[in-house]
VEXKEKE-155033 format. One record per residue (C-alpha): residue number from 1; residue in three letters; z, y, x. Coordinates in steps of 0.001 Angstrom, whole numbers. Example, Ala and Ser with C-alpha at 12.3 -4.5 7.8 and 13.67 -1.06 7.14 Angstrom:
# residues 2
[1, "ALA", [7800, -4500, 12300]]
[2, "SER", [7140, -1060, 13670]]
***
This chain:
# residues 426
[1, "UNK", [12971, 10858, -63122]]
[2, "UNK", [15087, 8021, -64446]]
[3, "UNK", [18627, 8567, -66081]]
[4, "UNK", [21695, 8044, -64249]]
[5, "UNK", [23648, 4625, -65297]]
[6, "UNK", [27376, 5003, -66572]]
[7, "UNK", [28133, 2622, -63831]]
[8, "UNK", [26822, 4956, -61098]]
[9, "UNK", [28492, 7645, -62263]]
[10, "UNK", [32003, 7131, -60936]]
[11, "UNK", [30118, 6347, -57508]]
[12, "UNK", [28575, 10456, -58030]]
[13, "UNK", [32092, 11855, -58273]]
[14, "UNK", [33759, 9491, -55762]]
[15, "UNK", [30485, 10415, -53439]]
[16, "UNK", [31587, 14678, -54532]]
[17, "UNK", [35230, 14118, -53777]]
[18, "UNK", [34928, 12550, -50799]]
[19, "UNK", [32288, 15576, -49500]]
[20, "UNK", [34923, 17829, -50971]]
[21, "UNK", [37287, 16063, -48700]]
[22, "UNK", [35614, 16716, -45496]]
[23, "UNK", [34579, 20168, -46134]]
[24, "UNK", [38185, 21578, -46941]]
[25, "UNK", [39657, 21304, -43225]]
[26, "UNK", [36782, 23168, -42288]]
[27, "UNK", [36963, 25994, -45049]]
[28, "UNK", [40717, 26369, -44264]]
[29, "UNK", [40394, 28489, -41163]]
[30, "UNK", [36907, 29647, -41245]]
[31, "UNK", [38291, 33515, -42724]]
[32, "UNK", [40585, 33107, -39733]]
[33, "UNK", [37982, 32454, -37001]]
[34, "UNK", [35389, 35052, -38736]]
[35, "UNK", [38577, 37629, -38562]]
[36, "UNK", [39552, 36809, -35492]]
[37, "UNK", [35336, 37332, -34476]]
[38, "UNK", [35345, 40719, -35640]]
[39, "UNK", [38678, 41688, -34130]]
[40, "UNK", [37509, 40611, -30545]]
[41, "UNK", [34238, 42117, -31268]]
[42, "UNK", [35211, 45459, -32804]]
[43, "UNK", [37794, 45751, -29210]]
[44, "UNK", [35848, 44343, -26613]]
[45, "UNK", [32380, 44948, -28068]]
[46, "UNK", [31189, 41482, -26905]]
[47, "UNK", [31492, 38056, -28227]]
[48, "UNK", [34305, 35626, -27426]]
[49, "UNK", [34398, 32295, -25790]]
[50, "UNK", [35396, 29507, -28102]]
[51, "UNK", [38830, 29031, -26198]]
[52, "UNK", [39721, 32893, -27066]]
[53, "UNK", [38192, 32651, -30665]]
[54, "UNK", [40470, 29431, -30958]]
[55, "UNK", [43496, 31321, -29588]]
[56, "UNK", [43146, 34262, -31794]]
[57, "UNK", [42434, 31763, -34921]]
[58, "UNK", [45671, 30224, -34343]]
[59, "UNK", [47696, 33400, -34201]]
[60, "UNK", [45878, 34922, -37164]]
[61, "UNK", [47186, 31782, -39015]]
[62, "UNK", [50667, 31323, -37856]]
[63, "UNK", [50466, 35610, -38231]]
[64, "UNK", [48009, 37002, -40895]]
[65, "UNK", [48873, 40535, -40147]]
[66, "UNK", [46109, 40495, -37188]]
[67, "UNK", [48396, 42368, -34717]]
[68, "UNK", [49030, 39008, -33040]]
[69, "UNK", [45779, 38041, -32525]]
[70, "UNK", [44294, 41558, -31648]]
[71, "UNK", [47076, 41596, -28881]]
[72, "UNK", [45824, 38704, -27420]]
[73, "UNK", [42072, 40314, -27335]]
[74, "UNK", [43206, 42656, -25420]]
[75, "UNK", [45630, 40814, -23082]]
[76, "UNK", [43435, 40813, -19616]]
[77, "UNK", [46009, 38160, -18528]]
[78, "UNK", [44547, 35540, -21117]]
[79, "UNK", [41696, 36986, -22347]]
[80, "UNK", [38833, 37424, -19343]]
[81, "UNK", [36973, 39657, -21431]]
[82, "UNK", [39672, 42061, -22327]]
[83, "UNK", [38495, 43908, -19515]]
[84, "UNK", [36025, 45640, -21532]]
[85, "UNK", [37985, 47349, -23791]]
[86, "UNK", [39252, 49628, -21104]]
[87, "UNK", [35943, 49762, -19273]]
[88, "UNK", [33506, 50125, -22025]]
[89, "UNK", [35462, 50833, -25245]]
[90, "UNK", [38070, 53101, -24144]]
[91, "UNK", [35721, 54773, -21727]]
[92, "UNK", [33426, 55466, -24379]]
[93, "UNK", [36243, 56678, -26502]]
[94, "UNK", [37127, 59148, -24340]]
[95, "UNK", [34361, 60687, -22278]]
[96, "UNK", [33253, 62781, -25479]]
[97, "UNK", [35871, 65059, -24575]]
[98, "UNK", [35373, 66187, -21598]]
[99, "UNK", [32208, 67924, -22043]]
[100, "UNK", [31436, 70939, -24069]]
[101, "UNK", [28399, 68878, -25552]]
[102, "UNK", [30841, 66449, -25900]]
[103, "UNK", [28640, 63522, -25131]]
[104, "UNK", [29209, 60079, -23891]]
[105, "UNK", [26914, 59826, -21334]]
[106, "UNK", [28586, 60948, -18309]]
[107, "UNK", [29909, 59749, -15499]]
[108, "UNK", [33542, 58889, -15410]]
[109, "UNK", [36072, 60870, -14259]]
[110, "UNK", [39543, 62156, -13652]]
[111, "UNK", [39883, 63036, -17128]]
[112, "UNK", [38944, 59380, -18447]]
[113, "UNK", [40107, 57693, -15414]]
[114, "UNK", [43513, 59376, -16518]]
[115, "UNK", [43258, 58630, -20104]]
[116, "UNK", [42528, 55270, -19733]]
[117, "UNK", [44942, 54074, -17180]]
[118, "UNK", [47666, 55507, -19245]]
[119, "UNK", [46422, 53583, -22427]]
[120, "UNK", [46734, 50411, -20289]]
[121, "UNK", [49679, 50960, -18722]]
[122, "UNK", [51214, 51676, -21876]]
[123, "UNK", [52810, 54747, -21126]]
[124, "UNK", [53613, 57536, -23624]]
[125, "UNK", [49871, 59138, -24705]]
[126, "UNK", [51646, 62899, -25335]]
[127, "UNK", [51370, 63002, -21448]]
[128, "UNK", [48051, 63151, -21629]]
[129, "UNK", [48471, 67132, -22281]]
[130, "UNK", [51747, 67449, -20232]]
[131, "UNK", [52128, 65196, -17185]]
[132, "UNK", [52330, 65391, -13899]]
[133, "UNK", [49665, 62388, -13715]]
[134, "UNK", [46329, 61376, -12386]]
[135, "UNK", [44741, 57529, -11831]]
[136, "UNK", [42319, 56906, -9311]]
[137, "UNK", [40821, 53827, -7484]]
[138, "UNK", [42274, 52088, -4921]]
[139, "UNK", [39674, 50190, -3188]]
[140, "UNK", [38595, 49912, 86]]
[141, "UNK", [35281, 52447, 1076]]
[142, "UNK", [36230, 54400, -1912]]
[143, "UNK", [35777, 58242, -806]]
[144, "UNK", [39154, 60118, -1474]]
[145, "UNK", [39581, 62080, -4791]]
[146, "UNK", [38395, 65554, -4183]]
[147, "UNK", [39248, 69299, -5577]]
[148, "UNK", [35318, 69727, -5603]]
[149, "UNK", [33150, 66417, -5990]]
[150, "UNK", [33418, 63860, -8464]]
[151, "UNK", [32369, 61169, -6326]]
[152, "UNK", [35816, 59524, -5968]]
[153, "UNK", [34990, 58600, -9691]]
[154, "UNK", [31451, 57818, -10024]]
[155, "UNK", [31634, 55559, -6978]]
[156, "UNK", [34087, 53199, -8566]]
[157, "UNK", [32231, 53334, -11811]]
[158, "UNK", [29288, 52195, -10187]]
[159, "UNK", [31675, 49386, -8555]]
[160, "UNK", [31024, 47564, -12137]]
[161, "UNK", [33569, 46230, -14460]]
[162, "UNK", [34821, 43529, -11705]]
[163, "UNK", [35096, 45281, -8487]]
[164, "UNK", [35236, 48015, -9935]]
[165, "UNK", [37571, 47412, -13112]]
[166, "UNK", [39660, 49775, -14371]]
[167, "UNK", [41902, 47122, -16618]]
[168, "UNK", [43302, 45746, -13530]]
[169, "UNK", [46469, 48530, -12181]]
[170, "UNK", [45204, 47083, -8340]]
[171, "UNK", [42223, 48880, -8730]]
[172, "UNK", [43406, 51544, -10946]]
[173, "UNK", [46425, 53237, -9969]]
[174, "UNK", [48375, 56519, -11468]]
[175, "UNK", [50736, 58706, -9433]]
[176, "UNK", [51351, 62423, -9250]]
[177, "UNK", [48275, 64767, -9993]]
[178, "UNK", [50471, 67780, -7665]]
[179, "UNK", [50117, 65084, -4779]]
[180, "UNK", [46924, 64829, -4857]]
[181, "UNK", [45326, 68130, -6134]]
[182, "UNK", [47879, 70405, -4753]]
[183, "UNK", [48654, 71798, -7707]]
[184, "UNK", [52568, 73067, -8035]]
[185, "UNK", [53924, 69967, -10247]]
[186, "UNK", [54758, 72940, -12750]]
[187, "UNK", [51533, 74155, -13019]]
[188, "UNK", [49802, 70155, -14420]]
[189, "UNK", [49450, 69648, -17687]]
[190, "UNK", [47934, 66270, -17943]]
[191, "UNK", [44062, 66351, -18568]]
[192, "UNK", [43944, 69725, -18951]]
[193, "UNK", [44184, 70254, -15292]]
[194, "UNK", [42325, 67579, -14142]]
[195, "UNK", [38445, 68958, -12201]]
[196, "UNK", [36470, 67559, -14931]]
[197, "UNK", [38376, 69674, -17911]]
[198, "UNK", [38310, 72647, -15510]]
[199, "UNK", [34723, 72077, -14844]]
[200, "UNK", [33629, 72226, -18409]]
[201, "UNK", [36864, 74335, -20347]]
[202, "UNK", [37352, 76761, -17431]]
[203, "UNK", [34012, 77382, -16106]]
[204, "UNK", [32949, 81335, -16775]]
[205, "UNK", [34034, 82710, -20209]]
[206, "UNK", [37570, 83724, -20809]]
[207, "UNK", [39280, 80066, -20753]]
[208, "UNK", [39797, 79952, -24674]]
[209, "UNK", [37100, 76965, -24303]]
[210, "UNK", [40010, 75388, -23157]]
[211, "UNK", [42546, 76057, -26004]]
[212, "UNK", [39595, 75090, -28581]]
[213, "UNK", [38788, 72223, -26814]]
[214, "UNK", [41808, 71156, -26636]]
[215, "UNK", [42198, 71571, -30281]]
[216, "UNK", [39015, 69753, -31460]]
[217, "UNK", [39623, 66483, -29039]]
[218, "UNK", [43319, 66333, -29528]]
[219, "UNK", [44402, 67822, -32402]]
[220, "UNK", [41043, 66910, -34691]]
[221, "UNK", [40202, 70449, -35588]]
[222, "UNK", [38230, 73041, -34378]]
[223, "UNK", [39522, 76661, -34784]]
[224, "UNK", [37690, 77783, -38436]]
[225, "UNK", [39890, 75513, -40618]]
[226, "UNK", [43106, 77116, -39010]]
[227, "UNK", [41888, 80417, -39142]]
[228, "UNK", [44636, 81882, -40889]]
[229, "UNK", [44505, 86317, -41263]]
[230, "UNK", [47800, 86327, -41950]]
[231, "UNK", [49479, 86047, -38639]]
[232, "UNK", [50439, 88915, -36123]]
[233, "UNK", [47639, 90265, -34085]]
[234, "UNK", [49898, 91589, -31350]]
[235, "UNK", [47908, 88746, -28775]]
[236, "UNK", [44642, 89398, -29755]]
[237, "UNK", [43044, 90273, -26261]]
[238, "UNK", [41192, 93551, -25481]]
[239, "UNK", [37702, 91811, -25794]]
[240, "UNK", [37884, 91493, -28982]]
[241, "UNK", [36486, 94305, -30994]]
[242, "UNK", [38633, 95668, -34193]]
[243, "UNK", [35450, 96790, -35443]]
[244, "UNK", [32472, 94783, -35410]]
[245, "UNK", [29634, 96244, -36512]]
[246, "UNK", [31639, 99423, -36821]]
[247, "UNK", [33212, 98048, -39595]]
[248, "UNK", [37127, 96993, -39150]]
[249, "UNK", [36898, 94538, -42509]]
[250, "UNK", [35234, 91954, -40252]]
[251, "UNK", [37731, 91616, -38052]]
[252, "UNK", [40957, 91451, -40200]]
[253, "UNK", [38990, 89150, -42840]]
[254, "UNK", [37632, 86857, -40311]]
[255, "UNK", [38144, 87597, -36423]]
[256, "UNK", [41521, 87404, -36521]]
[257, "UNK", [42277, 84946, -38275]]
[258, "UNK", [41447, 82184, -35289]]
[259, "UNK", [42046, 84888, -32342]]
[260, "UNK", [45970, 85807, -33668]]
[261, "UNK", [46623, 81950, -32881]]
[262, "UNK", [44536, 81269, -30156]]
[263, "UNK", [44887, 84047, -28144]]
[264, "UNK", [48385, 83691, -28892]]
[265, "UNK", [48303, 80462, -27185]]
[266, "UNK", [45398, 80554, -24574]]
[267, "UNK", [47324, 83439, -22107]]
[268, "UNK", [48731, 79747, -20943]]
[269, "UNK", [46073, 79018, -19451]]
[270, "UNK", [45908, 82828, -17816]]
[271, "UNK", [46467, 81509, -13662]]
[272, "UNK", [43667, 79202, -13887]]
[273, "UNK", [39829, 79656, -12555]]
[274, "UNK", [36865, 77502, -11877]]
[275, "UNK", [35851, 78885, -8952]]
[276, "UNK", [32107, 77625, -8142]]
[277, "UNK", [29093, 78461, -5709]]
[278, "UNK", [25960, 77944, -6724]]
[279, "UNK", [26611, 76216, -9805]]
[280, "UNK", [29200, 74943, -11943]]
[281, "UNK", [29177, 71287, -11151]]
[282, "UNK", [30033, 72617, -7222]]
[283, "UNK", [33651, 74156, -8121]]
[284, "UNK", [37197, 73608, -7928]]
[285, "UNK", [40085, 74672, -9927]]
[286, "UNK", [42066, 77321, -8353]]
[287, "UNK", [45430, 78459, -9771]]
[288, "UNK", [47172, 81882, -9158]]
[289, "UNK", [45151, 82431, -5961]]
[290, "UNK", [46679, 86213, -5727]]
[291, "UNK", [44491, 86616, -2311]]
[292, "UNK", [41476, 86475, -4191]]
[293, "UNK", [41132, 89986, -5811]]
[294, "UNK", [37224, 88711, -6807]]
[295, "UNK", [38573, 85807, -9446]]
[296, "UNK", [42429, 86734, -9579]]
[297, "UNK", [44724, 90002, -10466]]
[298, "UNK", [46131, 90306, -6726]]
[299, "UNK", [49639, 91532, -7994]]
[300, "UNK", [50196, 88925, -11574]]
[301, "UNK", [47620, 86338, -10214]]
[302, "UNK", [45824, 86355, -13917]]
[303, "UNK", [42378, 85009, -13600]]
[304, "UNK", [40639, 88211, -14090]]
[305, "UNK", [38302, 86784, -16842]]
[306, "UNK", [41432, 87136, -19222]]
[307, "UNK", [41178, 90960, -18833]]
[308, "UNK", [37427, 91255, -19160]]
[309, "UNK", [35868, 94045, -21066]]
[310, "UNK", [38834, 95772, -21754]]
[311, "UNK", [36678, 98879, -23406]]
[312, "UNK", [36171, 97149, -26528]]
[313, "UNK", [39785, 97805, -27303]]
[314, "UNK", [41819, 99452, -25194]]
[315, "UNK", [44766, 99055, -26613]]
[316, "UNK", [44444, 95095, -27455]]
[317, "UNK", [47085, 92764, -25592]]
[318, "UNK", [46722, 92782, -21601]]
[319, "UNK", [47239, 89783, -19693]]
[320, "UNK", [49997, 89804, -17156]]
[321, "UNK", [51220, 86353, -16670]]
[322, "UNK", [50791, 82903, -18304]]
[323, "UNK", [53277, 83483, -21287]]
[324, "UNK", [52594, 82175, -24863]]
[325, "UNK", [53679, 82218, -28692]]
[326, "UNK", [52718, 79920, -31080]]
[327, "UNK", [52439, 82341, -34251]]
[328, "UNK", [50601, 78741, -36071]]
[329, "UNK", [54805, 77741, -36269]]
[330, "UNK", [54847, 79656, -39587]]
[331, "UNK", [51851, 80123, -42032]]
[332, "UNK", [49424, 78117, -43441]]
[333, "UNK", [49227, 76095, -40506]]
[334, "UNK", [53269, 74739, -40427]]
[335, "UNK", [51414, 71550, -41897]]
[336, "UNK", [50029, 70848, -38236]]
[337, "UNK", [53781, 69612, -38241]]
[338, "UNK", [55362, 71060, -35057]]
[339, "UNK", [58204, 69280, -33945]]
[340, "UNK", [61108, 70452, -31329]]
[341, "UNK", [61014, 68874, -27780]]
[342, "UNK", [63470, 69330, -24635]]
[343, "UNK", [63304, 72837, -23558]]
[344, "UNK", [61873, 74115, -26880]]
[345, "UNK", [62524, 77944, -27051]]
[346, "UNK", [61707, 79653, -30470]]
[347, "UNK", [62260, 83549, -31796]]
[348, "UNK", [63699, 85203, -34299]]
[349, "UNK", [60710, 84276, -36420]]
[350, "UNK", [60949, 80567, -35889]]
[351, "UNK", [57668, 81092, -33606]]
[352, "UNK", [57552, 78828, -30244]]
[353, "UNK", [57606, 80344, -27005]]
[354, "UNK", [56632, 79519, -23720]]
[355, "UNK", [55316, 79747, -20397]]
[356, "UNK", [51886, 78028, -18867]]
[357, "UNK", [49919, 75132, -19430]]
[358, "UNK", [52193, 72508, -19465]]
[359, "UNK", [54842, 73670, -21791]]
[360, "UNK", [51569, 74695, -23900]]
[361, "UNK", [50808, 70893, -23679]]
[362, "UNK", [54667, 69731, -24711]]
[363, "UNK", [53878, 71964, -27755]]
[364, "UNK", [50846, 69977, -28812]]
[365, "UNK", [51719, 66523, -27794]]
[366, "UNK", [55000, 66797, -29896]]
[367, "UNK", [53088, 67583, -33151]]
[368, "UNK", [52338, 65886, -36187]]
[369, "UNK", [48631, 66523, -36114]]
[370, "UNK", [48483, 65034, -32362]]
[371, "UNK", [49513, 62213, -32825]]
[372, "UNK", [47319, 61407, -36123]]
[373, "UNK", [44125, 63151, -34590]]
[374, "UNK", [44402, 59764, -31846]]
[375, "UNK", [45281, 57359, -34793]]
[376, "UNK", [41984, 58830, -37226]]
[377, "UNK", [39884, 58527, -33452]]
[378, "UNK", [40877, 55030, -32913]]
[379, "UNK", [40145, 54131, -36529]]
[380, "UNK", [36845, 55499, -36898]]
[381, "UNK", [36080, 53782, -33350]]
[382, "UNK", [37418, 50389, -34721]]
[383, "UNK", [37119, 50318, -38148]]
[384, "UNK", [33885, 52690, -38400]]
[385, "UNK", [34851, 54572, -41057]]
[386, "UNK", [37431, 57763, -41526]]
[387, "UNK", [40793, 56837, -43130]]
[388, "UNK", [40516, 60009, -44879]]
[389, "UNK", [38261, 59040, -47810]]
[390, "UNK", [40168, 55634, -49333]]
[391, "UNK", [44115, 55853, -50143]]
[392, "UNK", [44447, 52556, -48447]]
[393, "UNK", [43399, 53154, -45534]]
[394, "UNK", [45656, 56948, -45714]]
[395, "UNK", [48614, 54928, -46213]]
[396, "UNK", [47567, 52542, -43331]]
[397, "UNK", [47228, 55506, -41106]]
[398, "UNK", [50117, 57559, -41855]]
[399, "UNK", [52433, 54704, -40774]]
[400, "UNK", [50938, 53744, -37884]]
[401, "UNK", [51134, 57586, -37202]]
[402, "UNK", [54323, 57585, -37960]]
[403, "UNK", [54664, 54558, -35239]]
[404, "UNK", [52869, 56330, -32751]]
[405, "UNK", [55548, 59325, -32887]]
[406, "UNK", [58628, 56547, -33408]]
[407, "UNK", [59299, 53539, -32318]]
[408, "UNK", [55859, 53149, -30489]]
[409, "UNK", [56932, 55792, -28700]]
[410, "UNK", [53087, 56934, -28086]]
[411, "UNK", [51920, 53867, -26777]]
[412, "UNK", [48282, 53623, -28123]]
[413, "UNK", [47688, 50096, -27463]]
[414, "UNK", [49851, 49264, -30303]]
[415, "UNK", [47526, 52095, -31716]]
[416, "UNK", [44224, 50268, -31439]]
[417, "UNK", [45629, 46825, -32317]]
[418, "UNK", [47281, 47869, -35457]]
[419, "UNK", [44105, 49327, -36142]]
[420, "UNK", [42175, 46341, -35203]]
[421, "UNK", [44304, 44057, -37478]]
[422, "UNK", [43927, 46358, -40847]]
[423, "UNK", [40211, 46294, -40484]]
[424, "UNK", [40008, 42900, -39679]]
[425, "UNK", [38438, 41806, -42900]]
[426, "UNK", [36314, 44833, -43197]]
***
């Protein structure tokens, strides 16, 4: 190989500088555009067009927070593939909970319908355990939403995610759930009462699948890490033996410790029954049908399930009508971080009190651990990974926690895009 001449080599390093020249334009916004990628991606699950990636590029650099740019992914008005956030991400978000098996695959529902047309319409999420509030499809050939099919539901799903998309509020409208399930508007709460939570969370047993449910999908925890034996056992039901095994140890060591709370709590849910036929997917919820002596007390209307086996202890708490304490107020478990609402009663104890399913829910909703269990579910969907293990991403998630509860005002699409624009390098 022969050497280089000193005259050629200014012509090398005018030849590099030049190159250098051309190549920097290109570097400038490539960490943009490859941010901007993974944004779209990690909301949408699908790939953008070059027009969106170019949009979102340009917000990401006149805005390097993200939150600009992961707006605009999720914008149906300018992006066209928006869309699938709410009809593949969100669905697949939320159809988990509304199974005891708490699987995705399942057709969608009231429940999801419900959760995601509130998402997209922005409205406060804490109705989700409270409101008087259903969606449903409005599209021509549609069958009506019925007390005891689901195929309202699974005929618009299998509409698609054009016909039958549930971004677009034409095709995917909310109104009362009383006006269309007939349920006394003070006896909703939200999801809770919508047939495909009644189908799985009321369905046999003694409806505390619906209290633990509730707890794992909505406030992140099932009942064991609350379990807390110091609370008053005045609740406890008259199922629940005081001595298991003939030994009483058992149940003030362990037993109590998760029924004091929850059974505290459940006796909201004490004038609902999923009344069925052959099997469980044929049923409808029924509240306080007092003319029905087979499935309801016909003088309180309790669901007689809440007063089963009463010989284990007869002189545990009897059910007589849908009244509840929250003995988890004071304890170990004041770190849940309960908050007042509207119409909040408490004792002398500083312990909540109320009466049926929807107050139940305003208890929830308002706390702490509510609102955080939807930011950790939204960052584990986006970011894939739980903010729990790196201080970073702790910090990240408290404030937009603190967001959610504040000046968000429980809007989760500022949820998800927050989310989306921390983890937008990672």
């Amino acid at each position: 190989m022969g050497k280089i001449s000193k005259l050629s080599l200014p012509l090398v390093m005018i030849a590099t500088v030049v190159a250098q020249s051309y190549v920097q334009p290109v570097m400038a916004g490539a960490e943009e555009r490859r941010q901007a990628h993974r944004i779209h991606v990690r909301l949408t699950g699908v790939t953008p067009t070059n027009a969106v990636i170019d949009a979102m590029e340009t917000r990401l650099l006149s805005d390097p927070s993200g939150k600009t740019a992961a707006e605009y992914a999720i914008d149906t008005a300018q992006n066209p593939n928006a869309r699938y956030f709410y009809n593949v991400t969100l669905k697949n978000w939320i159809a988990p909970w509304t199974n005891e098996e708490q699987t995705v695959f399942t057709d969608l529902n009231d429940y999801t319908a419900t959760a995601i047309g509130l998402i997209r319409d922005g409205g406060d999420f804490r109705q989700i355990l409270h409101g008087d509030i259903i969606y449903r499809g409005i599209v021509p050939g549609l069958p009506p939403v019925s007390n005891s099919n689901n195929n309202h539901y699974r005929d618009l799903e299998d509409l698609g995610p054009i016909a039958g998309d549930l971004s677009n509020p034409g095709i995917l409208q909310g109104t009362t759930q009383s006006s269309v399930t007939g349920l006394p508007a003070a006896a909703t709460a939200g999801v809770m009462t919508t047939r495909a939570a009644a189908m799985a969370f009321f369905f046999d047993g003694t409806n505390r699948a619906m209290f633990r449910f509730t707890m794992m999908n909505h406030m992140c925890s099932d009942l064991e890490p609350l379990k807390d034996t110091s609370r008053t056992p005045d609740r406890v039901r008259r199922d629940v033996s005081r001595s298991p095994g003939g030994d009483s140890r058992i149940f003030l060591n362990t037993c109590v410790g998760c029924h004091a709370g929850m059974d505290g709590m459940s006796g909201a849910f004490a004038h609902y029954e999923w009344v069925y036929t052959n099997d469980q997917s044929d049923g409808r919820l029924v509240y306080r049908d007092i003319g029905d002596p087979t499935e309801f007390d016909p003088v309180t209307g309790v669901a007689i399930k809440h007063n089963i086996n009463a010989n284990n202890f007869e002189f545990g708490y009897e059910t007589t009508d849908d009244t509840w304490i929250n003995y988890w107020r004071n304890g170990q478990n004041w770190l849940l971080g309960w908050n007042n609402y509207a119409g909040l009663s408490l004792d002398t104890k500083g312990n909540a009190v109320g009466r049926g399913a929807k107050e139940l829910g305003l208890e929830l909703a308002n706390s702490t651990a509510f609102a955080q269990c939807q930011v950790d579910k939204a960052f584990k969907a986006i970011c894939l990974r739980d903010p729990n293990v790196m201080s970073a991403d702790r910090a990240q998630r408290n404030a937009i926690r603190d967001a959610f509860m504040g000046s968000y005002n429980g809007d989760m699409r500022e949820v998800f895009t927050d989310v989306a624009a921390y983890c937008r390098g990672s």
